[in-house]
MARKE-635003 format. One record per atom (N, C-alpha, C): x, y, z; residue in three letters. Coordinates in steps of 0.02 Angstrom, whole numbers, padded with zeros to 5 digits, always signed. Example, Ala and Ser with C-alpha at 12.3 -4.5 7.8 and 13.67 -1.06 7.14 Angstrom:
BEGIN
+00660-00284+00390ALA+00615-00225+00390ALA+00660-00165+00390ALA+00642-00112+00354SER+00684-00053+00357SER+00645+00002+00394SER
//
This chain:
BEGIN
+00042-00059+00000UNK+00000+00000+00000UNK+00044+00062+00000UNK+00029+00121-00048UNK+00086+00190-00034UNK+00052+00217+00002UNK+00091+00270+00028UNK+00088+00322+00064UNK+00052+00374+00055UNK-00014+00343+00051UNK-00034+00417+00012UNK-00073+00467+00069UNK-00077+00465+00157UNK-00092+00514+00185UNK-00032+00512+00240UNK-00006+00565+00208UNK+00068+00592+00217UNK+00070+00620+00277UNK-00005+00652+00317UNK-00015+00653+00383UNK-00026+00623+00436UNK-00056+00554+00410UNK-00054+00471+00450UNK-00135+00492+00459UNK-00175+00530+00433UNK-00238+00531+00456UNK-00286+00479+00423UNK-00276+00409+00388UNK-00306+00376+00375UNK-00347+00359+00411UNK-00331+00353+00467UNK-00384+00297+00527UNK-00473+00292+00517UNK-00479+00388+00486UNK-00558+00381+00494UNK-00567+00379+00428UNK-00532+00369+00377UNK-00538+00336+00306UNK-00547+00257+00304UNK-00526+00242+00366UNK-00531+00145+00350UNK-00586+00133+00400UNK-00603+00184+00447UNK-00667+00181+00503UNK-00731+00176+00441UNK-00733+00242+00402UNK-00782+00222+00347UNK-00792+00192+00289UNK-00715+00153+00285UNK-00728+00119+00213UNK-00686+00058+00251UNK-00725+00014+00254UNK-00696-00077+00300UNK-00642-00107+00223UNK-00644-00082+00164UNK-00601-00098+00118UNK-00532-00081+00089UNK-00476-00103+00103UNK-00414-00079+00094UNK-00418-00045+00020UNK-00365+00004+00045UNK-00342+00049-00016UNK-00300+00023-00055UNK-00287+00033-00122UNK-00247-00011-00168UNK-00226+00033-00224UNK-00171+00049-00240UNK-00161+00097-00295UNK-00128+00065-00352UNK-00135+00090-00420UNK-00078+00059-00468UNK-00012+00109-00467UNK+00049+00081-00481UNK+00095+00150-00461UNK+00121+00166-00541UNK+00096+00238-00568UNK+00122+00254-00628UNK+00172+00302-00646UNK+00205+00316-00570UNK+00265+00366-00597UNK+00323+00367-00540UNK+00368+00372-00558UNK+00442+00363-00501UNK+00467+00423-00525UNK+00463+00469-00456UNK+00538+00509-00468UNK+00594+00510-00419UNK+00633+00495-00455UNK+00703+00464-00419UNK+00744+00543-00403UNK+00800+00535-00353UNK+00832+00598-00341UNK+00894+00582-00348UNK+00950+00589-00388UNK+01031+00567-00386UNK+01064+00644-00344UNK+01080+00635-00295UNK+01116+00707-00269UNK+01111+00707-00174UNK+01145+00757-00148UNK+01133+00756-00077UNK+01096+00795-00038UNK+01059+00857-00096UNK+01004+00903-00077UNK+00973+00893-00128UNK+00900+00923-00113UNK+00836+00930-00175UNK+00838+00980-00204UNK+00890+01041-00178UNK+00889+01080-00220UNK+00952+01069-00246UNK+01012+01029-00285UNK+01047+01017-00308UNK+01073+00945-00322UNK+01081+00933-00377UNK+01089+00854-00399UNK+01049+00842-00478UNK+01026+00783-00475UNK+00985+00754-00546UNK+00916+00716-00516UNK+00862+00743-00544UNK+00805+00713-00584UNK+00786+00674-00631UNK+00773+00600-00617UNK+00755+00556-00668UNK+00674+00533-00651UNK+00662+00516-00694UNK+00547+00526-00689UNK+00563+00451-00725UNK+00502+00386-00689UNK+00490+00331-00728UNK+00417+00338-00736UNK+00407+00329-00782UNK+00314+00341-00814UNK+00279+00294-00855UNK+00257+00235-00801UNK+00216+00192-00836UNK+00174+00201-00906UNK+00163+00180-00945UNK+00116+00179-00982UNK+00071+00136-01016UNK+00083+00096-01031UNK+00044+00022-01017UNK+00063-00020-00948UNK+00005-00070-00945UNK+00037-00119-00872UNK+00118-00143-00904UNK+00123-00174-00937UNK+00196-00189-00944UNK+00268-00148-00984UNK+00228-00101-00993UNK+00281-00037-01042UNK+00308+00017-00984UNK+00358+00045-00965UNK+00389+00088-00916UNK+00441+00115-00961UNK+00451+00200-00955UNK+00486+00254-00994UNK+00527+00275-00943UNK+00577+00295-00948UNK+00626+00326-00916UNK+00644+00396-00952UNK+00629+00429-00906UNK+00638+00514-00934UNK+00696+00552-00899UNK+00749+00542-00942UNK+00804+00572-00915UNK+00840+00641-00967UNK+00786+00707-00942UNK+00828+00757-00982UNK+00774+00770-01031UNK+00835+00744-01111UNK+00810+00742-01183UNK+00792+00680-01198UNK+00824+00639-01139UNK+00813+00545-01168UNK+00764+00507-01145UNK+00711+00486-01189UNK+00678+00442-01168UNK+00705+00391-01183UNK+00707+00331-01134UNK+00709+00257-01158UNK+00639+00226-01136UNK+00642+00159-01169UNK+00617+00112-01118UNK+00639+00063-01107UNK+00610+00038-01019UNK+00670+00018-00974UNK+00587-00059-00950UNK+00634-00105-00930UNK+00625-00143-00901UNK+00560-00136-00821UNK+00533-00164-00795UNK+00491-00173-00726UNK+00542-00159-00694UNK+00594-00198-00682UNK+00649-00204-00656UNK+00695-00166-00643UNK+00685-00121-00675UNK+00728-00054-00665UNK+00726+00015-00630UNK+00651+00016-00638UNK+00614+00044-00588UNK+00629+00023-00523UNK+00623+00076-00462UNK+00625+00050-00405UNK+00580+00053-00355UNK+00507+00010-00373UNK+00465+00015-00333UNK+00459+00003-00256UNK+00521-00021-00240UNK+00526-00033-00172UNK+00513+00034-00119UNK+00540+00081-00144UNK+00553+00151-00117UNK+00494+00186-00109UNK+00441+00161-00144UNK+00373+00175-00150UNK+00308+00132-00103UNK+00345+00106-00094UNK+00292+00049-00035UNK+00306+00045+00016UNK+00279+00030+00081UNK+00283+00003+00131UNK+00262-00070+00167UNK
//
């Protein structure tokens, strides 16, 4: 499940809905550097279930499931 209430105020979201939340995840942005305001930006952008783009700059590729790092995105 992500993170998606960044204030932890879910509780009275699952008090009124008895059904877990479930997201598809369609975009990674990765940070290469030791501040956010200085370093590199790379964006991964699903676009079909099995197609993933890597946007680096001017370069698009496409990249593997695998390359992506959904781990960083879940809990």
């Amino acid at each position: 499940m992500l993170c998606v209430f960044a204030n932890g105020a879910k509780s009275w979201w699952i008090f009124f809905h008895e059904e877990e939340l479930r997201y598809q995840l369609f975009a990674v942005v990765k940070h290469f550097g030791f501040k956010p305001t200085f370093g590199h930006y790379v964006c991964y952008i699903r676009s079909s279930p099995n197609m993933w783009h890597k946007m680096n700059d001017l370069r698009v590729t496409c990249v593997e499931e695998e390359a992506v790092d959904t781990k960083v995105c879940s809990r």
